[in-house]
N, C-alpha and C positions, 0 to 999 in steps of 0.2 A: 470467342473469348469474352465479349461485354456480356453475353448471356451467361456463363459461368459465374463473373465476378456479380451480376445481381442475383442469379441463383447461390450464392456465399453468402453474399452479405445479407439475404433473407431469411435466409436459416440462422444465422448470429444474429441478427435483428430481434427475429420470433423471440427466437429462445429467452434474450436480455429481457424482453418486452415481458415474459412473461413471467419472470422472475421479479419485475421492477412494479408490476399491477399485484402481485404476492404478499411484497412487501409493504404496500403502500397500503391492502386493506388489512392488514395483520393489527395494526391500533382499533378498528372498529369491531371484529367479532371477538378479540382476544379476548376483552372488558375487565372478568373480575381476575383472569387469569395473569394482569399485567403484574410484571416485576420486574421494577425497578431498583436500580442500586446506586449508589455515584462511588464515584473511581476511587479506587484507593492512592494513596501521594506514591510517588515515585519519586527515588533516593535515588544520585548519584555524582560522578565528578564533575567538575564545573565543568557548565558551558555544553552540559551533553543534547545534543539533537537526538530526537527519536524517528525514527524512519521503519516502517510499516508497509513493507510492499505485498498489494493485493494479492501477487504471484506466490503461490501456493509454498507455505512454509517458510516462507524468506525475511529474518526479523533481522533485520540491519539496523545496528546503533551504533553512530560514530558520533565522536566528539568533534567540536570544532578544530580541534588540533591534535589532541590524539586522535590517530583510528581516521585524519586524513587523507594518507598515502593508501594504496589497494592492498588489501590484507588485512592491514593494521586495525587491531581492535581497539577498541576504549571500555575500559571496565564499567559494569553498571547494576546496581544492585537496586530488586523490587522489594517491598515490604510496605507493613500497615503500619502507619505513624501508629505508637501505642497508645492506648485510652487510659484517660485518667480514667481512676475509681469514682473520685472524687467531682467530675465535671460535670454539669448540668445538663442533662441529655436533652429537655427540650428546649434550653438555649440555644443550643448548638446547633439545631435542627433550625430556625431560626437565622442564626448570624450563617449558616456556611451554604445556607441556600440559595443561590446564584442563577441566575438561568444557562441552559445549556451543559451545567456538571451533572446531570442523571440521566442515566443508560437505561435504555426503554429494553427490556430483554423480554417479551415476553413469551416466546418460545425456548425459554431455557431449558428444558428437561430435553426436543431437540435439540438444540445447536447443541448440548454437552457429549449426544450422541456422536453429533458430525464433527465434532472439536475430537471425539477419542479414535474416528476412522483416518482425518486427518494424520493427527499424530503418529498413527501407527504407519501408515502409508511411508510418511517422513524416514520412521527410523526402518522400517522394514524396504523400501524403495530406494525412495529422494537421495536418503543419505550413505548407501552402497554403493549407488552410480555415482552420485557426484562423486565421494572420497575416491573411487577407482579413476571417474575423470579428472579429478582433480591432480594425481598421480600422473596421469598419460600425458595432461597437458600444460606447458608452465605456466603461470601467472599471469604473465605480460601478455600472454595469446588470450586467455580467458578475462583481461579486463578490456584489450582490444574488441573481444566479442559485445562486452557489455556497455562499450563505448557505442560500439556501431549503430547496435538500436536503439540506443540513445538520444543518438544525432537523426538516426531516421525518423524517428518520432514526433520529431520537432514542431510539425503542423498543430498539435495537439496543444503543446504548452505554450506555442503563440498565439492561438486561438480563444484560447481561454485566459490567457493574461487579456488582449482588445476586449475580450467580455466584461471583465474587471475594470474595465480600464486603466490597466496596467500598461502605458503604452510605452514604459523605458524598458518593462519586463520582455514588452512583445516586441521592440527593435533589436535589446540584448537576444535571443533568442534566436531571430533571423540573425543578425552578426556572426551568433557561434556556429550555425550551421554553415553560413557560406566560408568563415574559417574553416572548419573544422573539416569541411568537404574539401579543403582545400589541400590547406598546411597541415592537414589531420590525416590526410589520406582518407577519403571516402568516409570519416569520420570513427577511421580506427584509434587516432588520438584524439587529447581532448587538447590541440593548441591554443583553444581560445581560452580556454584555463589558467594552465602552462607560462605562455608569451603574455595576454594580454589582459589574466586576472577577469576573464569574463565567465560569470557562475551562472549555473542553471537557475531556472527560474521554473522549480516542479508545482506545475498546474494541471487540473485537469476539470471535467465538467463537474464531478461531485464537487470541488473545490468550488466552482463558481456559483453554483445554489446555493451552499451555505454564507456565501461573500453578498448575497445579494436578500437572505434573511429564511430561506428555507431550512427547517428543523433536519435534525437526521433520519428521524422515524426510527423502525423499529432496528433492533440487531440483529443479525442472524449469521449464523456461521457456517458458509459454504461447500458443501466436501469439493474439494481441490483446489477452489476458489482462494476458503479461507474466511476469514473475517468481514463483513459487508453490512451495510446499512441502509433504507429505503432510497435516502437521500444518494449514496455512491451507487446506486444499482442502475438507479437512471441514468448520472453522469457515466457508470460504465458502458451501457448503449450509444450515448451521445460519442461517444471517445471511439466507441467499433467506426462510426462513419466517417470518424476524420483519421483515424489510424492509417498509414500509407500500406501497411503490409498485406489488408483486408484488400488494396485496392492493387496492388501488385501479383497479390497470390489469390489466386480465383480459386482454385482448387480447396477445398476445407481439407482434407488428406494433407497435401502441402502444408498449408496455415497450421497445422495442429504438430505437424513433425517440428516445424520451425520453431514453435511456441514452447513447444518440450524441449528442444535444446537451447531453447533460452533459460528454461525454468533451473534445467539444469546445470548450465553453466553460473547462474545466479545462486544456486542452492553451494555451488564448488568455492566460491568468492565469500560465504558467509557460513561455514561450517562448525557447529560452537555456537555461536551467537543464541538458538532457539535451547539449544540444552543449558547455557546460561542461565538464560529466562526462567526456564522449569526449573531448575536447581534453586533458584533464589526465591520463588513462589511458592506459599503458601498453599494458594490454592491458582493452579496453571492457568485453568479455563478466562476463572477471571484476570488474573493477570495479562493475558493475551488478550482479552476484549476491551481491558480499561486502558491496555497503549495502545490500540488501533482506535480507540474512543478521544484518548487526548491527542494523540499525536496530529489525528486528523484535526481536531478543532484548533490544535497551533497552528496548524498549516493554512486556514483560513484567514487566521487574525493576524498570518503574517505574508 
């Protein structure tokens, strides 16, 4: 059994490792082929959180209060603030230049490849199983699922809050696990919610490099993965060793069945949400890259 679970976790290791040494030299040969863009403003109702799950196709946006309860959407519309005719174009280059707002894309003619097998996978795959699983199975069972590995994950976003030094992030965090295992059943609810108003605290290692002054490097966009950056490629490695499921399920066969009925049951809880997105964009690609671009840089600074 130990020799299986290190023969897993070295084949997931390799793979990240090599994906994350890809991305990291993609700034030094790319040179004159880099393209750069910064994010266009994102419009919507007050108080909207963006949520960007790595898990392939899954664009979750709730609001603070709409779109809290499991289902419930909150409406959100993308668009390019419009240009004055009349505005000073290298002023503005100038005053809005910030650090951290320009997206290093410089494989874009890829990622727009793997952004359109994506997409098609979604609506030709993702989103025929989910709406049939979403049909088969109610609600309350499918957000119990998504409660579950939630709570089992737990190692991961305590770990990375102590990195932070988030150390009321990383107690709240143990609290709602051992609630939640508890009064949650195995952490099929979420009582520490619920009962005692105790919220998650979504961390992970990509989060902790940029908390600590590491850029994001380049962009790139995953077939199945989805949206990714030099800086989350690594934390996605560092996340595989502390992940408990890697360390449970020796088996990659296993690991990959489990993974897909995650993805799946996650795709059934947020159905809508991605054709939103595309319906209100302009231009999709980027619209999907500049809210996994901000969204994660909120997530750091907060």
């Amino acid at each position: 059994m130990l020799c299986a679970t290190v023969r897993f976790r070295y084949r997931v290791s390799c793979l990240c490792l090599l994906l994350g040494v890809v991305f990291m030299v993609i700034p030094v040969w790319a040179g004159s082929l880099q393209h750069t863009d910064r994010p266009s403003p994102l419009y919507g109702t007050e108080g909207i959180l963006l949520k960007v799950s790595v898990a392939p196709f899954t664009f979750a946006m709730h609001g603070e209060k709409a779109g809290e309860e499991a289902g419930a959407e909150a409406p959100i519309i993308l668009s390019q603030a419009p240009k004055d005719p009349f505005a000073d174009d290298f002023d503005d280059d100038f005053e809005d230049d910030q650090p951290g707002d320009i997206v290093s894309d410089p494989m874009q003619p890829m990622n727009r490849k793997f952004f359109t097998f994506n997409d098609r996978l979604y609506f030709w795959f993702f989103k025929p199983v989910g709406t049939g699983y979403k049909a088969l199975v109610p609600e309350p069972i499918r957000v119990s699922i998504r409660n579950f590995f939630s709570n089992f994950r737990m190692p991961i976003r305590a770990l990375n809050c102590l990195l932070q030094g988030k150390m009321k992030g990383a107690g709240i965090e143990i609290s709602r696990f051992a609630i939640n295992s508890t009064l949650g059943v195995f952490g099929l609810g979420d009582a520490a919610k619920k009962v005692f108003n105790l919220d998650a605290y979504e961390e992970d290692f990509g989060q902790t490099l940029g908390f600590h002054g590491v850029p994001p490097g380049a962009y790139f966009n995953c077939p199945l993965l989805g949206p990714l950056n030099a800086r989350d490629t690594v934390g996605f490695v560092v996340d595989a060793f502390t992940d408990p499921l890697s360390w449970f399920v020796p088996s990659f066969g296993d690991w990959f069945l489990i993974r897909s009925g995650e993805w799946i049951n996650g795709v059934s809880l947020n159905i809508g949400e991605y054709e939103a997105l595309k319906r209100a964009a302009i231009d999709p690609y980027i619209s999907v890259r500049d809210v996994y671009f901000q969204f994660r840089e909120n997530q750091i600074r907060h």
